[in-house]
N, C-alpha and C positions, 0 to 999 in steps of 0.2 A: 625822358622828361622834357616838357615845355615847357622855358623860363618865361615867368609876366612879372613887367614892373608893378609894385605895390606903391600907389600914390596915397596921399592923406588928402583930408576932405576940401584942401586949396587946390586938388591939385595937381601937386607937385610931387614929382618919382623920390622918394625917400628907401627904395628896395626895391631887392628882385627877390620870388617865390618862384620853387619848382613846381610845375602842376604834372600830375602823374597821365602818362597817356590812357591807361584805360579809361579815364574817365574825361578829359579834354581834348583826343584826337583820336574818336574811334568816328569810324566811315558814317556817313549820315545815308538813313535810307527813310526816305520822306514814306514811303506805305507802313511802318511801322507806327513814326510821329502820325500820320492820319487815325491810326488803329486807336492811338491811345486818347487820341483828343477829341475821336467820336465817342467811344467811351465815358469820360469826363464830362462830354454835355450830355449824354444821357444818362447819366446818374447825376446830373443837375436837376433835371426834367422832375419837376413837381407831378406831374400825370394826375393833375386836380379836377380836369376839362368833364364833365359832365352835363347830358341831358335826358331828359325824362319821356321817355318811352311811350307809346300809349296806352300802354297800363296802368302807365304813374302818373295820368296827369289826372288833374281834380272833375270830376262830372261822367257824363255820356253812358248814365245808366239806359236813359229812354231812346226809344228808337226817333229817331227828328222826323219822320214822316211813315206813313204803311208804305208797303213795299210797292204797291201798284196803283196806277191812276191817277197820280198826280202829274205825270208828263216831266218829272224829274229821273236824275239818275237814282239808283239806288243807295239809301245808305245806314247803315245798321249804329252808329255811332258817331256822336261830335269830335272824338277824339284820335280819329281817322289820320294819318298822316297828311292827306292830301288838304284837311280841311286847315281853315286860319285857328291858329290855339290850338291846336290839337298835336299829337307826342312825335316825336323824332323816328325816325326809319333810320336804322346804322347808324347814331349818334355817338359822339366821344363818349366814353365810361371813364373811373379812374380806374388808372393801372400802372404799376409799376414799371418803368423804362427801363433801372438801372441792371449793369450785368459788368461783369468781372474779367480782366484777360488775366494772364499766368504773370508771378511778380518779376520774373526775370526778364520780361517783355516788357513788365512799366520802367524795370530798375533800367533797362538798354536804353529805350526812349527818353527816357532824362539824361543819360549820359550822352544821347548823341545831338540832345538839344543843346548841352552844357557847349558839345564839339563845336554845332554849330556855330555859336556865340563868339566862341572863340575865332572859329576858321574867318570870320565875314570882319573881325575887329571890333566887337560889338559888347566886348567882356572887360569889366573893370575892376581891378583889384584894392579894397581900400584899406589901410592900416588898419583904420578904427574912425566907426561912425556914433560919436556924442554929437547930443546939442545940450547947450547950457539949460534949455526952456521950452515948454510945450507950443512952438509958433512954428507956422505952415511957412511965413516968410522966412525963415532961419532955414528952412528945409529946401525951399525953391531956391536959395541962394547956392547953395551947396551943389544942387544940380545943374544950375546956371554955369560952377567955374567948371563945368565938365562940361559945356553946352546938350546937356541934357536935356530936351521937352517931354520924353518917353520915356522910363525905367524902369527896370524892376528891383529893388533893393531887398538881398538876402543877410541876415540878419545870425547871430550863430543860435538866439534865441530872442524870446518876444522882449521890446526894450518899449515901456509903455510912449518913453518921451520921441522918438523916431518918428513911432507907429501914428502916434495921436498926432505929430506934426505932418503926419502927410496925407492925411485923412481927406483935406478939402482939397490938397492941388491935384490939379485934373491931369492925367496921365503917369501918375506915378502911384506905384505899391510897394510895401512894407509886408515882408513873408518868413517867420524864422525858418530856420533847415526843416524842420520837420512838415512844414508846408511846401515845401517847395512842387510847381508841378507841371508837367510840360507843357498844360498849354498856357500858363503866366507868362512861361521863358518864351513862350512861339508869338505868344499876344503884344508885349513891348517890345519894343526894336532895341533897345540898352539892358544889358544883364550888369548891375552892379553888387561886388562878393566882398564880405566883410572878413578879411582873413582869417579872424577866429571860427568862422564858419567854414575852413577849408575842411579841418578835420572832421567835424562830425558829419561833413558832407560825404568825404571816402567811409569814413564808418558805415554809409547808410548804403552807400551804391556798393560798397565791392564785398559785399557779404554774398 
């Protein structure tokens, strides 16, 4: 077991938490974390990019000239590739990006992001994250007594007044456990864990 101090949101070390090694000090292998976070941006990938072929473009029933004696090249159709307006040669279509690894390969890859976090000093433990009132300033403040500009803030579940306070400041996110996902934790340079979020976190990883 790896003991971390648990501070509150001044702060200030108020505790210590055991963190279980399988899930905060397992060996980091960066071709895995790459595996999953190419992954997650291809099933980001909308695959919306479309163009219209020369089949589908509007006109070039008639021929634009007879085929001989005009001292031009020849041409059967305005909707030729080569002509201006006219359809795409090997254009983007949509199509689906997204594809799947096996879950014990995503479940490893968060665990060994969680490690990382931890290994670099980058992981912070909080009692409990209230705010009185739905304001972005109440929230940058709170990140400030951590010298925080970068974070990611884990959550044990969606807390609307958090979330809606962090909506505008720029570099930080709001994620309960069940969002959690490695490339958030690879993206900000600050992983902060709301202790009540410790258990449902082992719940999800060590199945």
């Amino acid at each position: 077991m790896t003991v971390c101090d648990v501070k509150n949101i001044s702060a200030e070390k108020v505790g210590e938490v055991e963190l279980r090694d399988e899930l905060f000090a397992v060996d980091v292998r960066p071709s895995i974390l790459h595996e999953v976070v190419c992954m997650q941006r291809a099933n980001a990938r909308q695959g919306t990019a479309s163009t219209k072929t020369r089949g589908e473009v509007r006109g070039g029933g008639a021929k634009p000239w007879r085929q001989k004696g005009t001292g031009r090249a020849r041409s059967g159709t305005k909707n030729s590739p080569v002509w201006r307006g006219g359809g795409v040669a090997f254009g983007p279509k949509p199509q689906d990006y997204s594809y799947k690894l096996p879950k014990k390969v995503r479940r490893l890859a968060l665990r060994m992001a969680l490690s990382a976090r931890l290994g670099e000093g980058n992981l912070v433990i909080v009692d409990e994250f209230n705010l009185p009132s739905i304001k972005t300033k109440e929230f940058v403040n709170v990140m400030g007594n951590f010298n925080f500009d970068n974070c990611l803030v884990i959550i044990e579940e969606d807390n609307a007044t958090v979330k809606l306070s962090a909506r505008n400041a720029v570099g930080y996110k709001v994620l309960p456990v069940a969002g959690l996902n490695v490339y958030d934790i690879l993206k900000y340079s600050k992983l902060m864990l709301v202790q009540s979020s410790l258990a449902p976190l082992e719940e999800r990883l060590m199945v």
